[in-house]
C-alpha positions in Angstrom: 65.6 73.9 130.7 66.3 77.8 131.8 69.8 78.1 132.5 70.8 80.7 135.5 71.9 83.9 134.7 75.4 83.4 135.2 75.2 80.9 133.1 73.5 82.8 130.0 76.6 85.5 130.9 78.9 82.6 130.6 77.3 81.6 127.1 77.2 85.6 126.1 81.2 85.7 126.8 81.9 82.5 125.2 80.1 83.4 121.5 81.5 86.8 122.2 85.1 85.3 121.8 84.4 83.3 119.0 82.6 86.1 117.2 86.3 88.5 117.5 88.5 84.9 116.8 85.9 84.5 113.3 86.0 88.3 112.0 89.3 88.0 111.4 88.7 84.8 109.1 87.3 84.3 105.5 84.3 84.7 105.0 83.4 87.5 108.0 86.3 89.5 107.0 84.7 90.4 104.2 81.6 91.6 106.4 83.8 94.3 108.3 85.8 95.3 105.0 82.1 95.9 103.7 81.2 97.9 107.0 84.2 100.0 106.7 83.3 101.2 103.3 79.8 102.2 104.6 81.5 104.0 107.5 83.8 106.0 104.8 80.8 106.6 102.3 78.0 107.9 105.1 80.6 109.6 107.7 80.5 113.4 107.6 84.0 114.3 106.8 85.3 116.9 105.0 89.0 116.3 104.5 90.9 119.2 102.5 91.7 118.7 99.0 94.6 116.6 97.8 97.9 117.8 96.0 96.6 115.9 92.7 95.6 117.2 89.6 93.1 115.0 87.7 93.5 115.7 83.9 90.4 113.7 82.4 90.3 112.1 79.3 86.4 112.9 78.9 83.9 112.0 76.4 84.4 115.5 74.3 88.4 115.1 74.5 87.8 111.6 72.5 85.0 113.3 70.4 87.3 115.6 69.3 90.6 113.1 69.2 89.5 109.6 68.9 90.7 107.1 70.5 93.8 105.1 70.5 95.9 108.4 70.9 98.9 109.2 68.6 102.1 110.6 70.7 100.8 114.0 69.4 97.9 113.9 71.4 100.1 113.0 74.5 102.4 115.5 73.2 100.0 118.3 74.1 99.1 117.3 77.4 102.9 117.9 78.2 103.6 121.0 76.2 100.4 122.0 78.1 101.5 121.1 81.5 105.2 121.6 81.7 104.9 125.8 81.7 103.3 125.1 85.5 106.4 123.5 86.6 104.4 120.4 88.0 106.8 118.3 90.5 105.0 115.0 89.1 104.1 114.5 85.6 101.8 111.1 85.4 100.5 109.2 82.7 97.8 106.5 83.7 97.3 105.2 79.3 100.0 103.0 78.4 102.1 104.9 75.6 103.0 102.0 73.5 102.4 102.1 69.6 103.3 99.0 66.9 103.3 102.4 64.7 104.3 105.9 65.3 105.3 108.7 63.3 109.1 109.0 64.5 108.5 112.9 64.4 105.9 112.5 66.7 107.7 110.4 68.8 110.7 112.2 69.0 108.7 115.5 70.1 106.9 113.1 72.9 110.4 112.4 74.0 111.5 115.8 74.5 109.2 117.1 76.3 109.2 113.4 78.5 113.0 114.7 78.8 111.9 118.4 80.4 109.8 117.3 83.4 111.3 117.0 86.5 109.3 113.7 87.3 107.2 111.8 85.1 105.5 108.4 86.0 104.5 106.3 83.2 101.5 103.4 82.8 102.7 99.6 82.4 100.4 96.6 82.9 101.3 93.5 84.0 99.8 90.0 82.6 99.9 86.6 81.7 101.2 85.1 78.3 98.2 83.5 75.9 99.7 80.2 76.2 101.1 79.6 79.9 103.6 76.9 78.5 105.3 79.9 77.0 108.2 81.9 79.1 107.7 85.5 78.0 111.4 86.7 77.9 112.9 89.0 81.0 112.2 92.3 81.1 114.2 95.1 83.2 111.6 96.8 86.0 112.1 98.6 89.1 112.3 96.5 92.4 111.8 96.6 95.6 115.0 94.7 97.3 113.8 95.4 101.3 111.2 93.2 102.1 110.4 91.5 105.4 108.0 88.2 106.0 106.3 86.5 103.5 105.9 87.6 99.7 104.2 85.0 98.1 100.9 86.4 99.3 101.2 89.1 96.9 99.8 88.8 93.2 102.5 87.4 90.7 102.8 87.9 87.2 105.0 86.4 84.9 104.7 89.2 81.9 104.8 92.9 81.4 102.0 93.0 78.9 101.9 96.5 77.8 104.9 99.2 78.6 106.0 102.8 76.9 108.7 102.5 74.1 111.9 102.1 75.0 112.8 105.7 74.6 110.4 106.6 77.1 111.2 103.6 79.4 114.3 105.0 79.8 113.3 108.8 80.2 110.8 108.2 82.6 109.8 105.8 85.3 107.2 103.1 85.0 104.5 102.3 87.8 102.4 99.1 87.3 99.1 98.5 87.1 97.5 94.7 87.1 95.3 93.7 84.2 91.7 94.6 83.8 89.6 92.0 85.7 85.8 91.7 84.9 83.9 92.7 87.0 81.7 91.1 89.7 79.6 93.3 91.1 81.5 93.8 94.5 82.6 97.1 95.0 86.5 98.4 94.8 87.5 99.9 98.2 91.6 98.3 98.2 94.1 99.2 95.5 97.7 96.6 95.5 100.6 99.1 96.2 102.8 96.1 95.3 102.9 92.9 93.1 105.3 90.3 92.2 107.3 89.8 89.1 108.9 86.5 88.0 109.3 86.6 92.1 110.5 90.0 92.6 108.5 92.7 94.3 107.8 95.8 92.2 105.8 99.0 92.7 102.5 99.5 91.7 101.6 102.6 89.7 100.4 104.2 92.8 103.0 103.4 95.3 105.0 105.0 92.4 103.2 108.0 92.6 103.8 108.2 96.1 107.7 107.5 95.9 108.1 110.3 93.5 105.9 113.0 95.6 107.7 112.4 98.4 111.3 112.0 97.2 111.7 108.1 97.9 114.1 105.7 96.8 114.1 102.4 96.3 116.3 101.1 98.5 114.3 103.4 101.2 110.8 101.1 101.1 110.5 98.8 102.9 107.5 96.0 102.2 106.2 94.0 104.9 103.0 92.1 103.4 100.0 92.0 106.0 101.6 95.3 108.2 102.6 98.1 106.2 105.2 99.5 103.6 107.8 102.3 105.2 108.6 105.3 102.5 111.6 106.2 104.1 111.2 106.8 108.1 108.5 108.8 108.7 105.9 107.4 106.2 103.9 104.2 106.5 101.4 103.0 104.3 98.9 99.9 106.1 98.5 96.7 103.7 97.1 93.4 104.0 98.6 90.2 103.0 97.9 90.9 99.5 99.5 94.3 99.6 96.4 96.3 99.0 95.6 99.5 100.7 92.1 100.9 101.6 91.3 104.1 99.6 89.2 107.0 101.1 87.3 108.2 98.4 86.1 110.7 100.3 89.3 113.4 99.8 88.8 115.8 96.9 91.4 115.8 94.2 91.4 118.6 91.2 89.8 117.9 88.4 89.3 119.2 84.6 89.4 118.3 81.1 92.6 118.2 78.6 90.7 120.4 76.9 90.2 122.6 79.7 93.7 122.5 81.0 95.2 123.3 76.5 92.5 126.3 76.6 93.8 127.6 80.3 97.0 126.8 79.0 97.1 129.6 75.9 95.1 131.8 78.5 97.5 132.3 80.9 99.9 132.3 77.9 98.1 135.7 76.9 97.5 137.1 80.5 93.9 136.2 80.4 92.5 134.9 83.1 92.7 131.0 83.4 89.3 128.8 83.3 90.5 125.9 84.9 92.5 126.6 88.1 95.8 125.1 86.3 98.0 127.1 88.6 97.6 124.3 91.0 99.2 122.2 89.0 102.6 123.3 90.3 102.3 121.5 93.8 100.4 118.9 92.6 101.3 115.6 91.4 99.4 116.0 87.7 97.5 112.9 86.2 96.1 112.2 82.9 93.8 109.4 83.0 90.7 108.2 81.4 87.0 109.1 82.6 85.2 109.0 79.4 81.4 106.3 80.0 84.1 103.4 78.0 86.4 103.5 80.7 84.3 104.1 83.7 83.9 99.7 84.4 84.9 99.6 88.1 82.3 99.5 90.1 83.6 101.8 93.6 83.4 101.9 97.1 81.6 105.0 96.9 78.6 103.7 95.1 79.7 104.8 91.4 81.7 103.4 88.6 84.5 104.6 87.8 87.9 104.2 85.6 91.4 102.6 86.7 92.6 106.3 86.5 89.7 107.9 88.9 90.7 104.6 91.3 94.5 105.9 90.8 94.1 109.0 91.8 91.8 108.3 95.0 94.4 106.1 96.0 97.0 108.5 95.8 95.3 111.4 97.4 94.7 108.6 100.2 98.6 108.2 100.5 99.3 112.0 100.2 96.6 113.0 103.1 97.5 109.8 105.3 93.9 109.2 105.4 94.2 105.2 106.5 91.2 103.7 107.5 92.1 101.6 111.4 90.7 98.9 112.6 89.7 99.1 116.4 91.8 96.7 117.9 91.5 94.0 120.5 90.7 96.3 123.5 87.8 98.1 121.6 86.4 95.2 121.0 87.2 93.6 124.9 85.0 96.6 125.6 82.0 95.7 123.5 82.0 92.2 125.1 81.6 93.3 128.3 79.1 95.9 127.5 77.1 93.2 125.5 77.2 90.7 128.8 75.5 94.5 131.4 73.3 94.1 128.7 72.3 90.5 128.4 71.8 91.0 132.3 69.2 93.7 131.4 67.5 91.5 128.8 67.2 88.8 131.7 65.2 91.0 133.7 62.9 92.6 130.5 60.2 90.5 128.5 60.9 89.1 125.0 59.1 91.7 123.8 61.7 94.3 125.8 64.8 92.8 125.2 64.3 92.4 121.8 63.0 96.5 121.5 66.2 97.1 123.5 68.6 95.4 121.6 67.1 97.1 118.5 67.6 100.4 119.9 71.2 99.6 121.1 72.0 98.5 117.6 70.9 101.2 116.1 72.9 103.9 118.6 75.8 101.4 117.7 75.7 102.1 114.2 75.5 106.4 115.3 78.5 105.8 117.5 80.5 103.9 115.3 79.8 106.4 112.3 80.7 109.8 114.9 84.6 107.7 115.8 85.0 107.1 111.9 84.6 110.7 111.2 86.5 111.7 113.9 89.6 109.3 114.5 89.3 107.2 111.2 88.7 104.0 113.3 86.2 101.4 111.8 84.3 100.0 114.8 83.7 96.3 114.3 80.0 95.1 113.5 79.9 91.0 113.0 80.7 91.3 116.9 78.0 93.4 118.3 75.7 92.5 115.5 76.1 88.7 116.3 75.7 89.6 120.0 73.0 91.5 119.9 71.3 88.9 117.9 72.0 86.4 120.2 71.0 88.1 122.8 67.3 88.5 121.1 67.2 84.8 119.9 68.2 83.1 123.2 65.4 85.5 125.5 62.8 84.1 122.1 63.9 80.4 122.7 63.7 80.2 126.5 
């Protein structure tokens, strides 16, 4: 029977609520997380170019020095770097040897020693036989937390961390273990996991805290909201404690072998081929790039390394560049434009309404790309999408 049309508004209002109550649930989430990476990837922004150096670890620097790297390979990359004065030295590789020549080792600690800052690679695991209780180990913690921490990732191991020599003379930043992949794309980096139940930094909250001069005791970790650097820097999270990257912001990038060769060049008053000069005002990161490493499949539509991912996510924190959600009002709004237009569609053919919801869509998707660009907000689209199609199915049924 054909209803009235205050009753196919009633209907329209009614699936409109339940569309904003279910986007917010598992499955659908994952629908809008997966929208908000298109909106970053297609919108037309050009952001300005983040205060991070990448130092790659390309094919042709393991050519030329295989790989695992001794400490005299690492031992370059500072000797290389420190002349620039950068404020943050940071080393994505974890520098841990069963071996090393104690020369070698020594020299990697002096120059560890002469940096202002450096920020050393640790990964976090599980033991090979779970009945096992690896022992303790010492790590930086975060003591302010607020709400509920057991939604963030525990681990009861510290798998791989520097020597104790660099432990000591620099500061550690986490990183979880390598995960196989499957298939879905990386947009979110954790900023925080749990250890033996005690919150700890990531590698790139790390980062952060040393760029900006933060303490400990100044974070603040409230799973689901944010975490507070101090009191005038808040970084959003979800329950898990993982931040959106924008992959979007252009970070510095060149070759060790680039940045050993500028180094001896500016040495000699010749002029420089890789702008190392920036690396003064810029946190500077060494990470791996080379095809091996490159096993995360991005946001952005490319693979790339837990080093590239690093350093997105870092230039995300240093440029504030947080995607938002549109909240409840936005999305009050698209309800009531969707029930004017199910009015409309009343009064069109099937043929009509179905041509005019197709053209609404699609001058959705143009809208909700122009606020990305220009406020950062992610428009919703399991809410317009699903009421849209509605729309078109119920005018086909009657």
């Amino acid at each position: 029977m054909r209803c009235s049309t205050r009753q196919f508004l009633f209907l329209i209002f009614l699936f409109g609520l339940v569309l904003m109550h279910e986007s917010r649930t598992a499955p659908f989430h994952s629908v809008e997380a997966a929208f908000s990476r298109w909106l970053s990837v297609n919108a037309s922004r050009h952001p300005e170019t983040a205060p991070l150096v990448l130092v790659q670890i390309s094919n042709d620097d393991l050519a030329a020095h295989p790989w695992p790297w001794s400490p005299m390979d690492y031992s370059l990359f500072f000797s290389a770097a420190l002349p620039f004065q950068p404020p943050v030295l940071a080393v994505e590789p974890v520098l841990a040897w069963t071996s090393a020549d104690p020369q070698q080792m020594a020299l990697l600690h002096h120059q560890v020693l002469q940096a202002p800052k450096v920020l050393l690679g640790s990964e976090l695991g599980f033991p090979e036989d779970p009945a096992l209780v690896p022992p303790f180990q010492e790590v930086p913690v975060l003591r302010h937390n607020v709400g509920e921490i057991a939604t963030l990732r525990e681990f009861p191991l510290v798998a791989f961390q520097p020597s104790e020599d660099l432990r000591l003379a620099a500061t550690p930043g986490f990183f979880e273990p390598a995960a196989v992949s499957d298939g879905q794309p990386v947009g979110r980096v954790p900023l925080v996991f749990r250890y033996r139940g005690q919150v700890v930094p990531s590698f790139v909250l790390q980062a952060a805290m040393l760029w900006f001069g933060v303490t400990a005791e100044e974070v603040i970790v409230v799973p689901g909201s944010h975490i507070a650097l101090g009191k005038e820097i808040s970084l959003p999270v979800d329950a898990a404690g993982t931040m959106a990257v924008d992959f979007t912001i252009p970070v510095i990038r060149f070759s060790m072998a680039d940045l050993i060769l500028s180094a001896e060049q500016h040495q000699s008053g010749h002029q420089a081929i890789a702008p190392v000069a920036q690396l003064k005002n810029a946190v500077t990161l060494l990470a791996r790039t080379d095809t091996a490493s490159r096993t995360i499949p991005l946001a952005n539509g490319r693979s790339g390394s837990r080093g590239e991912l690093a350093a997105a996510a870092i230039a995300t924190i240093q440029r504030g560049s947080f995607t938002e959600r549109a909240g409840v009002g936005i999305e009050g709004l698209i309800l009531f434009e969707a029930i004017v237009l199910g009015w409309f569609c009343r009064r069109l053919s099937k043929l009509g309404a179905a041509a005019l919801c197709g053209v609404v869509f699609c001058f959705y998707l143009l809208v909700a790309l122009g606020t990305f660009t220009t406020w950062g907000v992610a428009l919703p689209l399991l809410l317009p999408a699903g009421l849209l199609a509605f729309l078109v199915l119920f005018r086909q049924l009657e």
